[in-house]
Backbone as CSV, one residue per row, in Angstrom:
resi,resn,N_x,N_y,N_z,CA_x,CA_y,CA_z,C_x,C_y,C_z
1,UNK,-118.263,-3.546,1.291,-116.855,-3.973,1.289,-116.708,-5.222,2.157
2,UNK,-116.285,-6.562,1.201,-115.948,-7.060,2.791,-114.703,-7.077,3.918
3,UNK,-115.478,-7.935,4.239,-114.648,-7.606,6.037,-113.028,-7.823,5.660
4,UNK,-112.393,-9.132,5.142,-110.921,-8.673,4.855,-110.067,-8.022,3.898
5,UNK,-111.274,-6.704,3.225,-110.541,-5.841,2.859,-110.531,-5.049,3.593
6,UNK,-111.548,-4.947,4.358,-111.690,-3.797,5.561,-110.544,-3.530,6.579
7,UNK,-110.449,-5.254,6.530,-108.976,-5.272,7.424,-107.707,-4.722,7.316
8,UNK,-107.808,-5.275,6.135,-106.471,-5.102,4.839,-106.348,-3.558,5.204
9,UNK,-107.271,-2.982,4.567,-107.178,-1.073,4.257,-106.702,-0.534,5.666
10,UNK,-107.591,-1.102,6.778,-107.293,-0.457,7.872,-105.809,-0.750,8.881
11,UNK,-105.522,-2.535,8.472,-103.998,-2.485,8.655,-102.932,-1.707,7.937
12,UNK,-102.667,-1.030,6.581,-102.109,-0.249,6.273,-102.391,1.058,6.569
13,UNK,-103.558,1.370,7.136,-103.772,2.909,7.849,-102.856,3.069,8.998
14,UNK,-103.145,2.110,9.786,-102.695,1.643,10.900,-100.882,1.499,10.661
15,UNK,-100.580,1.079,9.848,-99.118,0.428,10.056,-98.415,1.988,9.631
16,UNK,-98.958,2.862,8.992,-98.831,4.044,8.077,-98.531,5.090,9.431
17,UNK,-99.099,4.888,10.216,-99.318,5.497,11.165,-98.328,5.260,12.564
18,UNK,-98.224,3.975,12.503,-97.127,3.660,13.361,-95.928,4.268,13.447
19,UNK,-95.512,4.035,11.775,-94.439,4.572,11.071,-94.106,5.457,11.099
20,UNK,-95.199,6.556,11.248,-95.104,8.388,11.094,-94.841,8.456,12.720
21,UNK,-95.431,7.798,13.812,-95.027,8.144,15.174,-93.669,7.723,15.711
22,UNK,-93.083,6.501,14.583,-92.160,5.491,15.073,-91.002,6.708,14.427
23,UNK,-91.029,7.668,13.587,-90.066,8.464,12.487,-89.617,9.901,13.601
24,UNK,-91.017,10.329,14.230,-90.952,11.008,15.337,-90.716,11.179,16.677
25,UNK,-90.743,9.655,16.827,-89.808,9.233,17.729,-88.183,9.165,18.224
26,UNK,-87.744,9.014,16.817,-86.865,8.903,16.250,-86.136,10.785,16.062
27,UNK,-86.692,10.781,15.722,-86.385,12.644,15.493,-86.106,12.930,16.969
28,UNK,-87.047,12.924,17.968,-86.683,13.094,19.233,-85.529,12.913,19.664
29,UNK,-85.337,11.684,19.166,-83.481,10.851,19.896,-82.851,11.811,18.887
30,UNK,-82.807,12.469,17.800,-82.029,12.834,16.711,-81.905,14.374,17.372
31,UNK,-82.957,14.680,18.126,-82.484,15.774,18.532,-81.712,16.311,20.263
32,UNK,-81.998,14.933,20.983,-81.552,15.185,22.230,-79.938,14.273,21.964
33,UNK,-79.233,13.699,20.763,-78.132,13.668,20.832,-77.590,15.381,20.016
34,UNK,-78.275,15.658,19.430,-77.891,17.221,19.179,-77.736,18.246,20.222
35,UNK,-78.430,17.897,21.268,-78.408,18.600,22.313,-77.043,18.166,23.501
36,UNK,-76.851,16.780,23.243,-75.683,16.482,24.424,-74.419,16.836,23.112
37,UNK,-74.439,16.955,22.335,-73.255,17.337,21.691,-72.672,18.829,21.724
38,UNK,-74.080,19.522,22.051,-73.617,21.085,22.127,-73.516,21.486,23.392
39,UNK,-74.034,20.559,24.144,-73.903,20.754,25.950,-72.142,20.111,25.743
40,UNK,-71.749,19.250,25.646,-69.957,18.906,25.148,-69.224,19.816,24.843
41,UNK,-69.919,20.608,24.022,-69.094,21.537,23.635,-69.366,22.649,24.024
42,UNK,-70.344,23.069,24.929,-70.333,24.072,25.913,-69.135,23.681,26.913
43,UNK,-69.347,22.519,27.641,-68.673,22.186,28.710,-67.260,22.049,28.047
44,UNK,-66.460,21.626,27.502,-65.172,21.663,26.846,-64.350,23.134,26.721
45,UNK,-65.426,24.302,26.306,-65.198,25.126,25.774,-65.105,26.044,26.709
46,UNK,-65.926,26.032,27.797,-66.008,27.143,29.127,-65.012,26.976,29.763
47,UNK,-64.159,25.196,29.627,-63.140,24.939,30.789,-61.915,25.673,30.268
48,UNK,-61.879,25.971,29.087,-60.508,26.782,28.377,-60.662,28.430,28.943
49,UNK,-59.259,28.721,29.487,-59.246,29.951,29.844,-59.435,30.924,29.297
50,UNK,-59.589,32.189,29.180,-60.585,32.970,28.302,-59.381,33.731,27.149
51,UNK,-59.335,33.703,26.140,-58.774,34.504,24.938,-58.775,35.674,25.017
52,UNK,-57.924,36.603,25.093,-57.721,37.922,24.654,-58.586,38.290,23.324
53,UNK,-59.166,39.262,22.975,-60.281,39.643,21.761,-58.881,40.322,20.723
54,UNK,-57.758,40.147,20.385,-56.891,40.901,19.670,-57.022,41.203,18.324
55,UNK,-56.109,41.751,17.212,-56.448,41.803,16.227,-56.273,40.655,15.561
56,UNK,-55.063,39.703,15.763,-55.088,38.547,14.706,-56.155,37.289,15.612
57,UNK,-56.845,37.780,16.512,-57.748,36.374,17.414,-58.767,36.856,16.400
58,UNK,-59.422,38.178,16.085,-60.357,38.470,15.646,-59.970,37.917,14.066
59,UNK,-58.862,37.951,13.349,-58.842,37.583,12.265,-59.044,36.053,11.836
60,UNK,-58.710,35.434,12.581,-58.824,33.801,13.047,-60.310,33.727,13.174
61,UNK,-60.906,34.162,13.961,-62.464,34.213,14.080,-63.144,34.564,12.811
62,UNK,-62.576,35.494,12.359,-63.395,35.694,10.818,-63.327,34.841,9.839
63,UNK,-62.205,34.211,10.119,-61.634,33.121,9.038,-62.464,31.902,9.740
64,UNK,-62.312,31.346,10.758,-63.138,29.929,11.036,-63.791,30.550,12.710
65,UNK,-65.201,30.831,12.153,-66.081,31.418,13.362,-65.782,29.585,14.016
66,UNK,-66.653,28.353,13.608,-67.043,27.411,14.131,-66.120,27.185,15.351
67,UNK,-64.695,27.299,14.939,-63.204,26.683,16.238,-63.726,28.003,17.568
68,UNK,-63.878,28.541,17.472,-64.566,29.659,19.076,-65.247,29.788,19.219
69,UNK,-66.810,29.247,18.895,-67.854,29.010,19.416,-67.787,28.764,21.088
70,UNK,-68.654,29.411,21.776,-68.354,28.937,23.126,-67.385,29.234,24.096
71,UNK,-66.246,29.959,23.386,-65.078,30.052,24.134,-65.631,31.186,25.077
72,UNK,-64.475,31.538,26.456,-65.046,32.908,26.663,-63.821,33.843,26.589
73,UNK,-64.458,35.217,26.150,-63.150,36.199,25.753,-63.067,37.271,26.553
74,UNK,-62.349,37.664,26.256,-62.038,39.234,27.123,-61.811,40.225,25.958
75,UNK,-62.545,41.065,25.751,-62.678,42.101,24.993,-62.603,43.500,25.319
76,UNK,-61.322,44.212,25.040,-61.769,45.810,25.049,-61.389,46.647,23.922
77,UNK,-62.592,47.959,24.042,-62.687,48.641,23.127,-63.774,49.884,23.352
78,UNK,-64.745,50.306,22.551,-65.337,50.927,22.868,-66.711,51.075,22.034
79,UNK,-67.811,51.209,22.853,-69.511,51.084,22.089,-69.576,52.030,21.241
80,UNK,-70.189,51.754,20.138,-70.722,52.485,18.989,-72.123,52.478,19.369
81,UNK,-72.543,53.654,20.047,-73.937,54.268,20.321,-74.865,54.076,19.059
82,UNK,-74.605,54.126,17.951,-75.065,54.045,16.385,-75.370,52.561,16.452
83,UNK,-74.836,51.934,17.228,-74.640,50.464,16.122,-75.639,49.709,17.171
84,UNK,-76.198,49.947,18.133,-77.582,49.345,19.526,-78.781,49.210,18.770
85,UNK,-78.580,47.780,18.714,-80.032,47.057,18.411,-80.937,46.576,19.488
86,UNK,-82.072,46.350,19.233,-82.789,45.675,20.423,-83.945,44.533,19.836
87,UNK,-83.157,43.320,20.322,-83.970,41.697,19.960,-85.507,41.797,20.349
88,UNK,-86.358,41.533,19.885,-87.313,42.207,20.741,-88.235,40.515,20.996
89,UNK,-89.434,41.158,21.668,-89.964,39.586,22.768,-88.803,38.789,22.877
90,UNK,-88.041,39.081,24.318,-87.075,38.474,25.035,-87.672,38.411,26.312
91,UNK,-88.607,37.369,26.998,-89.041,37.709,28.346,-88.392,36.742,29.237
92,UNK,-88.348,37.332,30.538,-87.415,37.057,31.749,-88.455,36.913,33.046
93,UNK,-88.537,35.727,33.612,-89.198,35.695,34.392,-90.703,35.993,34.504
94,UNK,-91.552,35.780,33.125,-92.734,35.667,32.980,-92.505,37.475,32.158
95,UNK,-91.885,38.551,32.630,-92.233,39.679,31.921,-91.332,39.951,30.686
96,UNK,-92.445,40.433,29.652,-92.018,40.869,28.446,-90.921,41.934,28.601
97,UNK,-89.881,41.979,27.267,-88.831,42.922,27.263,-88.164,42.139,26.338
98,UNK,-86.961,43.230,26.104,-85.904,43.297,24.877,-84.409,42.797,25.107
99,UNK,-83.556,41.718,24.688,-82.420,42.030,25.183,-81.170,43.200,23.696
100,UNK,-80.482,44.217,25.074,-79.782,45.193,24.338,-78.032,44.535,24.076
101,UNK,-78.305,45.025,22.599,-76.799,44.505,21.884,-76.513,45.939,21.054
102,UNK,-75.056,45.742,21.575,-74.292,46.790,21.180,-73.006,46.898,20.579
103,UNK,-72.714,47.467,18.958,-71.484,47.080,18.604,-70.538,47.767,19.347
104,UNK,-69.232,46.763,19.300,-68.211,47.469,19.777,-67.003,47.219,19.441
105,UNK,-66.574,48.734,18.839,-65.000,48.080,18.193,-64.199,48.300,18.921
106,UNK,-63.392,47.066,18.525,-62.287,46.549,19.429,-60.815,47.378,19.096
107,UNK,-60.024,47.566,20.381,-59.366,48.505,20.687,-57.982,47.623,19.584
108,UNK,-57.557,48.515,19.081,-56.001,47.797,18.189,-56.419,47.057,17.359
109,UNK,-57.575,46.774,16.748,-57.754,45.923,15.613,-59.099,46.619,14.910
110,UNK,-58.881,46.429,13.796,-60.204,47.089,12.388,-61.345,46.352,12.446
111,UNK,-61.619,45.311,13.885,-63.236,45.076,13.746,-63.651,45.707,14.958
112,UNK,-65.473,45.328,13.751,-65.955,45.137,15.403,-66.631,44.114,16.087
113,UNK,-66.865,43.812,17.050,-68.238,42.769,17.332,-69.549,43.203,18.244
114,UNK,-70.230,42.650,18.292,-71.608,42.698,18.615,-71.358,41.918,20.271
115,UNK,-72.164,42.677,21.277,-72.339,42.179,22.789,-73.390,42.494,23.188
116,UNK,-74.273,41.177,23.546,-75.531,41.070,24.307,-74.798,41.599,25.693
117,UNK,-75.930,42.766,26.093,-75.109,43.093,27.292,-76.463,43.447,27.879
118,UNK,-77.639,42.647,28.095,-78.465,42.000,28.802,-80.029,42.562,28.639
119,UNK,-81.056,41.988,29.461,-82.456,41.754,29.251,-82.689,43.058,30.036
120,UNK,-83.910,43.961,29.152,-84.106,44.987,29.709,-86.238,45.243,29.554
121,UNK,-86.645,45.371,30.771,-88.529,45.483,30.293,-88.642,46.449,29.773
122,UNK,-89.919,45.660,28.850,-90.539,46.345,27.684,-91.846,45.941,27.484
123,UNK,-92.681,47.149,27.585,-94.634,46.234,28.565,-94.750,45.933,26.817
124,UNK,-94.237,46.126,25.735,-94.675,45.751,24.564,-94.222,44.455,23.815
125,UNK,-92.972,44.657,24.415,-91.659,43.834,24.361,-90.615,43.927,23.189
126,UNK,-91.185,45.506,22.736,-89.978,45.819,22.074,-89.600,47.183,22.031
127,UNK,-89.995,48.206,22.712,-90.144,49.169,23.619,-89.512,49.282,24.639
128,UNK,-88.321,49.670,25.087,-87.801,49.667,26.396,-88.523,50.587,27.481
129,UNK,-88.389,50.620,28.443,-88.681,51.145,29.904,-88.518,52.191,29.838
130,UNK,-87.211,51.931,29.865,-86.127,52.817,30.570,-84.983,52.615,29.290
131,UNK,-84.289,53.969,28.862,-83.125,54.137,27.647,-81.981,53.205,28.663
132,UNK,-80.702,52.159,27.919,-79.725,51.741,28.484,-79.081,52.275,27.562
133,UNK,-78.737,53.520,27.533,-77.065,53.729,26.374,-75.855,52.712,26.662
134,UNK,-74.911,52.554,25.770,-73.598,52.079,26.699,-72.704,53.089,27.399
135,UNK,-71.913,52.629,27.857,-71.303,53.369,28.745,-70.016,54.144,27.838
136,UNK,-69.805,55.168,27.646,-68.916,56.172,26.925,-67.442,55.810,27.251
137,UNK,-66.350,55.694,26.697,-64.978,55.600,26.369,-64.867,53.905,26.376
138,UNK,-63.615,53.698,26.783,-62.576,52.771,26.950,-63.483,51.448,27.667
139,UNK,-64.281,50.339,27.775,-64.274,49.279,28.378,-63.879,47.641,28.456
140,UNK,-64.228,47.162,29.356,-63.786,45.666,29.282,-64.386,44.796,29.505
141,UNK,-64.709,44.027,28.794,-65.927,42.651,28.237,-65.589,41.649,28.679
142,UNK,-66.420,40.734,29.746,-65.821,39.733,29.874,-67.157,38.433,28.928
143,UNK,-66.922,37.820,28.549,-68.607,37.116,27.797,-67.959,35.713,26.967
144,UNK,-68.692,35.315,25.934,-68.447,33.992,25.454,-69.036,34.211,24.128
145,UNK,-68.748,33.852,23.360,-69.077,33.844,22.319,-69.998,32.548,21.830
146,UNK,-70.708,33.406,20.917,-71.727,32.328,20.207,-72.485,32.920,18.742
147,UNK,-72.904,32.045,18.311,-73.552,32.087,17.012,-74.542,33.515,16.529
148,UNK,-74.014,34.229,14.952,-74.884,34.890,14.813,-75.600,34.240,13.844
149,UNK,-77.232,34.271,13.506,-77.911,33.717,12.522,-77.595,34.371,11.518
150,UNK,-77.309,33.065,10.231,-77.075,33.643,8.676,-78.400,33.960,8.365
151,UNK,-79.659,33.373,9.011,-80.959,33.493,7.690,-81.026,34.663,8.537
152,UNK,-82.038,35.205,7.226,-82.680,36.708,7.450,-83.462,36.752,8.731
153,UNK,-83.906,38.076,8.933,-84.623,38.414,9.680,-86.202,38.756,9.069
154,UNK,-86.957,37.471,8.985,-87.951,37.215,8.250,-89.335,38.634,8.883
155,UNK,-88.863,38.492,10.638,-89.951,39.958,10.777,-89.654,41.172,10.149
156,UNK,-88.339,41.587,9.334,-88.208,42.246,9.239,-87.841,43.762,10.375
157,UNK,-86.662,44.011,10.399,-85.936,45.246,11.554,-87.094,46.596,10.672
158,UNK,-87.763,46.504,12.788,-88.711,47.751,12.646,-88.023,48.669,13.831
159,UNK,-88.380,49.886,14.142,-87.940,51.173,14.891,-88.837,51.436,15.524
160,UNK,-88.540,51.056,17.408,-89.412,51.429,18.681,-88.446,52.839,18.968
161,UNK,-89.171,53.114,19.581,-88.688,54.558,20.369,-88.741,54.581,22.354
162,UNK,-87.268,54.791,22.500,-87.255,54.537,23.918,-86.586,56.038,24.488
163,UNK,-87.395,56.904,25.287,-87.801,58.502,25.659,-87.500,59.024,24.189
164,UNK,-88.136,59.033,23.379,-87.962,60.002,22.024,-86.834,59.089,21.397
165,UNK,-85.992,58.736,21.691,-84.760,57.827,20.694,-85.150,56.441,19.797
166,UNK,-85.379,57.165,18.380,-85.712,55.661,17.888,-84.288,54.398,17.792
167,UNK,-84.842,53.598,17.808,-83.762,52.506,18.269,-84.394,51.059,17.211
168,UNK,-83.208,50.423,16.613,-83.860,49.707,15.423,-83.989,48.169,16.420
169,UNK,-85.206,47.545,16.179,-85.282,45.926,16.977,-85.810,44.785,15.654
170,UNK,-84.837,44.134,15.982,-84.908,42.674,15.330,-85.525,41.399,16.125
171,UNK,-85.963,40.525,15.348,-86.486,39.229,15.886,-85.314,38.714,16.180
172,UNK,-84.005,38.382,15.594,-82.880,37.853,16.212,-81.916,38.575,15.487
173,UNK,-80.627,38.106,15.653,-79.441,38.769,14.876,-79.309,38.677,13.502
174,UNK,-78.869,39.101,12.626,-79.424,39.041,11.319,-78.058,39.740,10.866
175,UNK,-77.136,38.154,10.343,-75.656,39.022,10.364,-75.238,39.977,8.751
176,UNK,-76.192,39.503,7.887,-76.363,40.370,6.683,-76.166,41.875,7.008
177,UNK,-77.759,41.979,7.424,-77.881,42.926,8.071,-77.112,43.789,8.400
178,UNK,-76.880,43.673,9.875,-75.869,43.972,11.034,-74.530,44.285,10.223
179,UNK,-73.993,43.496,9.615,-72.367,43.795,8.866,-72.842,45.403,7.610
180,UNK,-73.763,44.868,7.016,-74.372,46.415,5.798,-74.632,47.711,6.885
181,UNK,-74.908,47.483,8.093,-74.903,48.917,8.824,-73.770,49.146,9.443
182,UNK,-72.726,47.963,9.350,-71.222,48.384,10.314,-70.034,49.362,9.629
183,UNK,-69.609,50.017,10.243,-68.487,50.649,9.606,-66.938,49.625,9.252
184,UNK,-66.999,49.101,10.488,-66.152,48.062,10.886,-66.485,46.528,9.978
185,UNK,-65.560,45.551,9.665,-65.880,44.486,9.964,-66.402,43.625,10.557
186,UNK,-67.366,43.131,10.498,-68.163,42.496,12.029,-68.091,41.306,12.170
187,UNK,-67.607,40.662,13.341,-67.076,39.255,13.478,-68.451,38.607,13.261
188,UNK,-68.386,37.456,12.789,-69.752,36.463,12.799,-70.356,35.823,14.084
189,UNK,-69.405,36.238,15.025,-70.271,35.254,16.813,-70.036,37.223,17.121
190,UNK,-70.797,36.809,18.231,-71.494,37.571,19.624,-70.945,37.168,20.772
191,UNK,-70.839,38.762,21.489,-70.074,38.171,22.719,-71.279,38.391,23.653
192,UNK,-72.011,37.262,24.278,-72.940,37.097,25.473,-72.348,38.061,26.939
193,UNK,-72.369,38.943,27.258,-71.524,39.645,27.963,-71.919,38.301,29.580
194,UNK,-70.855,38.484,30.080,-71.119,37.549,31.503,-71.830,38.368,32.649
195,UNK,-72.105,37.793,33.445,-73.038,38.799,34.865,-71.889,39.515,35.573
196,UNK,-70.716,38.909,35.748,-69.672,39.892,36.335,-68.505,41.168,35.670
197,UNK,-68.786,41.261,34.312,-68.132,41.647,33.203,-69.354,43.485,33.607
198,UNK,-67.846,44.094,33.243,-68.063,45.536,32.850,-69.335,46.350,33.766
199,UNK,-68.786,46.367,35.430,-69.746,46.347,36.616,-70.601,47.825,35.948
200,UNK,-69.767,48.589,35.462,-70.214,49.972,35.219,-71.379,49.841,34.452
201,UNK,-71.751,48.798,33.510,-72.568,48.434,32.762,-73.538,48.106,32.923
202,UNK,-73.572,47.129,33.959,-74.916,47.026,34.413,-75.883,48.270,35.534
203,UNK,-76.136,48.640,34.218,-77.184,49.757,35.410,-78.412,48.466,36.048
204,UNK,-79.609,49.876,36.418,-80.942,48.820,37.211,-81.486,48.299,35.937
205,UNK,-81.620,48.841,34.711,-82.312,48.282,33.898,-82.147,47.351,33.262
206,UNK,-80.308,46.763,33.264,-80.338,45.700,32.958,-79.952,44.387,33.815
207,UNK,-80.070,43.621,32.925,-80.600,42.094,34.113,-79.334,41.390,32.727
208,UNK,-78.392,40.020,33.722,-77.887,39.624,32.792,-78.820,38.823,32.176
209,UNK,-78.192,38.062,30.799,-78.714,37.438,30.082,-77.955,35.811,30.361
210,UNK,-78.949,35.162,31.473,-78.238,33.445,31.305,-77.549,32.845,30.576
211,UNK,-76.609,31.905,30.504,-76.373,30.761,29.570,-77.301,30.279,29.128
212,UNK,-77.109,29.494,28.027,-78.222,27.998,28.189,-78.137,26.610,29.279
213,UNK,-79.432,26.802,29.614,-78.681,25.369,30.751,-78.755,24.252,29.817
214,UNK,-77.388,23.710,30.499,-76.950,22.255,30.026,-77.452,21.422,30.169
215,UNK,-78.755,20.990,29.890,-79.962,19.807,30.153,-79.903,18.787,28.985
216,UNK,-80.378,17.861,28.897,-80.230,17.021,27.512,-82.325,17.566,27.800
217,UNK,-82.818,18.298,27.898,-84.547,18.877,27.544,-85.393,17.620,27.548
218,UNK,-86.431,17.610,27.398,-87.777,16.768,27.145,-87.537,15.951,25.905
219,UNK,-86.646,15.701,25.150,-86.897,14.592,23.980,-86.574,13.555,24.483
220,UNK,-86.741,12.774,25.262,-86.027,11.467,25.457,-87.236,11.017,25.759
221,UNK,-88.249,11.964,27.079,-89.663,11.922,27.142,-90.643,11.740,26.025
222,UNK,-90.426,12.688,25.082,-91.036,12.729,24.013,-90.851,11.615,23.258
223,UNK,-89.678,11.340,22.896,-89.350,9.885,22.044,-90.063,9.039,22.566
224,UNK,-90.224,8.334,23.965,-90.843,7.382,24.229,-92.247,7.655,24.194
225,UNK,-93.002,8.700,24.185,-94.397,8.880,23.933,-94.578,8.485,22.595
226,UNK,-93.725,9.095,21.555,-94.200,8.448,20.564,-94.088,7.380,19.792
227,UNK,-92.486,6.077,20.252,-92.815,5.226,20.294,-94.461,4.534,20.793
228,UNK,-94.501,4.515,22.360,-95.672,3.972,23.086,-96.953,4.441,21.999
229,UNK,-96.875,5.697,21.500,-98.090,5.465,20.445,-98.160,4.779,18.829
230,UNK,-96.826,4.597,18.821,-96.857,3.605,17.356,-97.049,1.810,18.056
231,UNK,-96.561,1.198,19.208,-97.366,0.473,19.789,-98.797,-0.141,20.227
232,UNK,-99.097,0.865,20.567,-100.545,1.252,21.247,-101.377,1.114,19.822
233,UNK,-101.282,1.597,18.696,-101.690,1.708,17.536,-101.476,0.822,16.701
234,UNK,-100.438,-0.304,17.121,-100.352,-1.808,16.267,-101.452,-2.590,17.044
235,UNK,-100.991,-2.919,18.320,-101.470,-3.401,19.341,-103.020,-3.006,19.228
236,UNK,-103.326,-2.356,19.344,-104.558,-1.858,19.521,-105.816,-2.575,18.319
237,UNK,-105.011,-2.309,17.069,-105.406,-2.539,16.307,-105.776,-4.456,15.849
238,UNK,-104.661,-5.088,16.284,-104.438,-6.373,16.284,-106.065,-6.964,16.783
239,UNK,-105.677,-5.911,18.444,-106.987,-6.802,19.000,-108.539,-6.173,18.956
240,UNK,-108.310,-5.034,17.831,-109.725,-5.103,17.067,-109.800,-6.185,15.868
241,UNK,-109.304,-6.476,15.639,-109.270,-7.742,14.481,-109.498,-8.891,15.389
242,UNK,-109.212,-9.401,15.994,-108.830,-10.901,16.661,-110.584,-10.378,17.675
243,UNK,-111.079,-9.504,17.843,-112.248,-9.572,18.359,-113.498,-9.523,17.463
244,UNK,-113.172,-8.863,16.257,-113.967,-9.175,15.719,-114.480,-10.545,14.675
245,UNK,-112.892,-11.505,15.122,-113.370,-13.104,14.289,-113.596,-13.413,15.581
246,UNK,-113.994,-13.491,16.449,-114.892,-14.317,18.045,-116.286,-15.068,17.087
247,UNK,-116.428,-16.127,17.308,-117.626,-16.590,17.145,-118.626,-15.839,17.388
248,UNK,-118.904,-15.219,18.895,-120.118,-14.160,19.132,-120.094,-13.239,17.905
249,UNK,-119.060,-12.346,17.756,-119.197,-11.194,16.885,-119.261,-11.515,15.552
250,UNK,-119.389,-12.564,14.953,-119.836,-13.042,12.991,-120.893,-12.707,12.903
């Protein structure tokens, strides 16, 4: 082959390549403005004082989940022992475990909703420790609402057993699902229960479940790595060409 097709072929390898790092680069920025937009609307949404969980708030919610995303509510009613799922590989501080969600219908109105009401160990990580029932009659939720996933639950909801009680665990929320086993209506968000909400609730076994922190994450880092390698890979390339027409090297 000669040498300036060699070139030729290997500058379009090369430029091919730039392109694919320069696209991923790009994705990076595409995703850390996705990230300051939902940190916005975390922060917007926490500063609003918290909503009563009523029957026509819940009907509003069913009708447009997206407008209360984030908000935080105050909910009472009472746990449906039947309706405790457990998310399973949820680990906290390096150890494996489950976080426990529990439906609960809401007092004066025909739904119900779903409350992460926190991270509990599990040496399997979907196996609890220790049983967390909820707590029996009348309570009060303090939490925020957020997103349940429409796609399936691709692991498929399998049944651990925590002291003899089988108990059904999902890879995440799976609102198909979840609504075909409810008696109730089931709102489409989740109430994240808060660390100071429903003291009776937190026994030892459970641990709350954090926010997300409001970081704009590692893509901004990332973006510029992979710019610097669609650079590095023009550049680079240039001055294998320009060294190999040197008089010495013919």
């Amino acid at each position: 082959m000669k040498p300036i097709h060699r070139n030729v072929l290997g500058g379009v390898a090369v430029l091919l390549l730039a392109i694919l790092f320069a696209r991923l680069g790009v994705w990076q920025l595409d995703r850390r403005h996705q990230r300051q937009a939902r940190n916005a609307a975390w922060t917007r949404a926490l500063a609003l004082p918290a909503l009563p969980l009523d029957s026509a708030r819940c009907a509003a919610i069913a009708e447009n989940p997206a407008a209360y995303r984030y908000r935080r509510v105050r909910v009472r009613g009472a746990y449906d022992p039947a309706g405790q799922v457990l998310l399973r590989s949820r680990s906290m501080d390096g150890r494996p475990g489950v976080h426990v969600v529990t439906r609960l219908d809401v007092s004066e109105a025909p739904y119900a909703v779903l409350v992460n009401r926190g991270w509990t160990y599990a040496p399997d990580g979907a196996a609890q420790a220790v049983p967390t029932p909820p707590p029996a009659g009348a309570v009060e939720v303090d939490g925020v609402l957020q997103e349940i996933s429409v796609s399936a639950d691709r692991g498929l909801p399998s049944v651990s057993r925590s002291a003899g009680t089988p108990v059904t665990t999902l890879r995440h929320l799976d609102l198909a699902t979840l609504r075909a086993r409810s008696p109730r209506p089931l709102l489409p968000l989740f109430v994240q229960q808060l660390p100071a909400s429903a003291a009776d609730d937190r026994t030892a076994a459970l641990r709350p479940v954090p926010l997300p922190e409001l970081d704009e994450g590692p893509h901004l880092s990332y973006a510029v790595q992979w710019f610097s390698f669609a650079v590095i890979a023009v550049v680079g390339y240039l001055v294998l060409v320009l060294r190999r027409r040197e008089p010495d090297g013919r």
